[in-house]
C-alpha positions as CSV (number, residue, x, y, z in Angstrom):
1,X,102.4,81.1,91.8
2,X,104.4,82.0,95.0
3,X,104.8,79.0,97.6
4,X,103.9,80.6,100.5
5,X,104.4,76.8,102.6
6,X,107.8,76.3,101.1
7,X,108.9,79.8,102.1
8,X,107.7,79.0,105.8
9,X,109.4,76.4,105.6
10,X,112.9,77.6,104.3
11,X,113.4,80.5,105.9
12,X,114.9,78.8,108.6
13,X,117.4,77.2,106.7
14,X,117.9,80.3,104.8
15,X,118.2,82.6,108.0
16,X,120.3,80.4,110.9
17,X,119.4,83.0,113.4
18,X,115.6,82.8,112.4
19,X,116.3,79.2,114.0
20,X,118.6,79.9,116.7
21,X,115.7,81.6,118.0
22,X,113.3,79.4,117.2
23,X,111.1,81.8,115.3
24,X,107.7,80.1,114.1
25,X,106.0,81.7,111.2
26,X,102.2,81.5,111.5
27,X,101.0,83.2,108.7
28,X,102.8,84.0,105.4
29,X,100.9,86.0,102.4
30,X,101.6,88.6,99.5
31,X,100.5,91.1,102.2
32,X,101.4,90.2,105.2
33,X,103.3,87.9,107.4
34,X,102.8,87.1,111.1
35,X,105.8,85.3,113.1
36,X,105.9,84.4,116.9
37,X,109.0,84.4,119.3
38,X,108.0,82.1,122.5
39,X,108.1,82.6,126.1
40,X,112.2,81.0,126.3
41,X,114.0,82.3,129.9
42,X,117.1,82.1,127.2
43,X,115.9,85.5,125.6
44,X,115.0,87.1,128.4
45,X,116.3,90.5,129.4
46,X,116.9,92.0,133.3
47,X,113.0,92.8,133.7
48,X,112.2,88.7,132.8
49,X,110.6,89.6,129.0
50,X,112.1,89.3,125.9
51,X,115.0,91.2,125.3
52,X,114.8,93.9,122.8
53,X,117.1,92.3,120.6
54,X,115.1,89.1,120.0
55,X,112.3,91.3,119.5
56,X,113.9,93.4,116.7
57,X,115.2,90.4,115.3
58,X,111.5,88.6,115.2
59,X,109.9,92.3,113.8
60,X,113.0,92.3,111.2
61,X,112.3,88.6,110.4
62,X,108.2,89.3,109.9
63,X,109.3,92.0,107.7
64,X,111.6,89.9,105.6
65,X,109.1,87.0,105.3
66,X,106.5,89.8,103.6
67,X,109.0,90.9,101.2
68,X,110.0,87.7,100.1
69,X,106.1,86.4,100.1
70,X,105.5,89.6,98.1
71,X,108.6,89.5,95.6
72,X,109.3,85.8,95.6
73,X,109.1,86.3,91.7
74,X,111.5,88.8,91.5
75,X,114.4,87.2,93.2
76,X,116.3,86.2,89.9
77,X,116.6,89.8,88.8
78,X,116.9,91.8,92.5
79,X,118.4,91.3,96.0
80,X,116.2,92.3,98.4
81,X,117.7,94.4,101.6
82,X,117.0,96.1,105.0
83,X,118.4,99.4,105.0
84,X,117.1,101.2,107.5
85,X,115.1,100.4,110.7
86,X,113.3,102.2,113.9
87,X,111.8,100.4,116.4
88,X,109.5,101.7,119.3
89,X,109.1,99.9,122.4
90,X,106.0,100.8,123.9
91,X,105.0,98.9,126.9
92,X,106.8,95.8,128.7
93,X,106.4,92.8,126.6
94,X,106.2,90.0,128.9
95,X,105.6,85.7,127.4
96,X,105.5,85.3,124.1
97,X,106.0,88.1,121.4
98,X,103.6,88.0,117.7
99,X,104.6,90.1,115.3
100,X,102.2,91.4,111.9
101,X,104.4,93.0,109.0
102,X,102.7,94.6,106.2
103,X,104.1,96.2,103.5
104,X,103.6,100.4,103.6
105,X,103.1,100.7,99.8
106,X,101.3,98.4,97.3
107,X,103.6,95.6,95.7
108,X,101.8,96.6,92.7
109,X,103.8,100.3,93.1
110,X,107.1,98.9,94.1
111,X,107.2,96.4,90.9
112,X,105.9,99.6,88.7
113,X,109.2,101.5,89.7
114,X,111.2,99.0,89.4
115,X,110.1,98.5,85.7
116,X,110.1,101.8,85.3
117,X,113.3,102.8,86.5
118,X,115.0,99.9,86.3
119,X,116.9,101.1,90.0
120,X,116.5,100.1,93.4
121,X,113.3,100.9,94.7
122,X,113.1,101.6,98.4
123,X,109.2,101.2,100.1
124,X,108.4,101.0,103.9
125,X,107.7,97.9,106.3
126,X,105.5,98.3,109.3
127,X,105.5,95.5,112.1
128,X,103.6,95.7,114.9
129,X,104.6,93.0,118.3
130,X,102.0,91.8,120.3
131,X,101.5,90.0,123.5
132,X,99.6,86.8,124.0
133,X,96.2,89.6,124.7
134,X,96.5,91.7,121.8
135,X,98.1,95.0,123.0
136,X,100.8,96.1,121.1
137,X,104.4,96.1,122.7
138,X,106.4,97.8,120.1
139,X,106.2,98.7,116.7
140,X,108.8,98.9,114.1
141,X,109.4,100.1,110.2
142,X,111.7,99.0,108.5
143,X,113.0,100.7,104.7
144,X,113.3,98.0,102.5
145,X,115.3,98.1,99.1
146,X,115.1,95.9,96.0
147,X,118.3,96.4,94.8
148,X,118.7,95.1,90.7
149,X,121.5,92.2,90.3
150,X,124.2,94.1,87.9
């Protein structure tokens, strides 16, 4: 059974960015994870809001957190990577920034191939950021790959 506390709780440890920017994970579950990036002037780009490299960082991060809450089980026998990502950034993002990952294909799929195949299996990411209201900022998909240990 997947510790979904302990990953919350590691993740900063095991990603020193993820603490450099002080990234606080709100939510963390087999489908979906929801992390926050605060209001700090230190991330902020020429318009006052976050700059869009904190805020790929935080969509990369939500998506990474999903995975791992997903696959947790796996991790003995595959690496799991990023390996492609586009990001859309939609409307001015001012104060704090959520992001919502899901996962863009059943876990139930992804572990099926990988049996299956017994190769790295590739499956989509979708994160949406949004302000303190609701209304989504950007959006974000990112190609994840669980690569087999050889």
């Amino acid at each position: 059974m997947t510790d979904y506390d302990a990953i919350r709780e590691l993740m900063p440890n095991l990603v020193p960015f993820v603490r450099t920017l002080g990234l606080e994970y709100l939510e963390l579950d087999a489908d979906r994870a929801v992390l926050r990036l605060s209001d700090d002037p230190a991330f902020h780009n020429h318009v006052g809001g976050p700059h869009a490299g904190a805020i790929f960082t935080l969509a990369e991060s939500a998506s990474g957190a999903v995975v791992i809450g997903s696959f947790e089980d796996l991790l003995s026998r595959v690496t799991p990577l990023a390996a492609s990502a586009e990001i859309a950034y939609t409307r001015l993002q001012k104060g704090p920034v959520t992001a919502e990952a899901t996962l863009g294909r059943p876990a139930e799929d992804v572990r099926r191939e990988l049996d299956e195949t017994g190769k790295t299996v590739q499956f989509p990411v979708t994160v949406q950021m949004r302000d303190e209201a609701g209304t989504e900022t950007s959006r974000m998909t990112i190609s994840w790959a669980l690569r087999p240990h050889r």
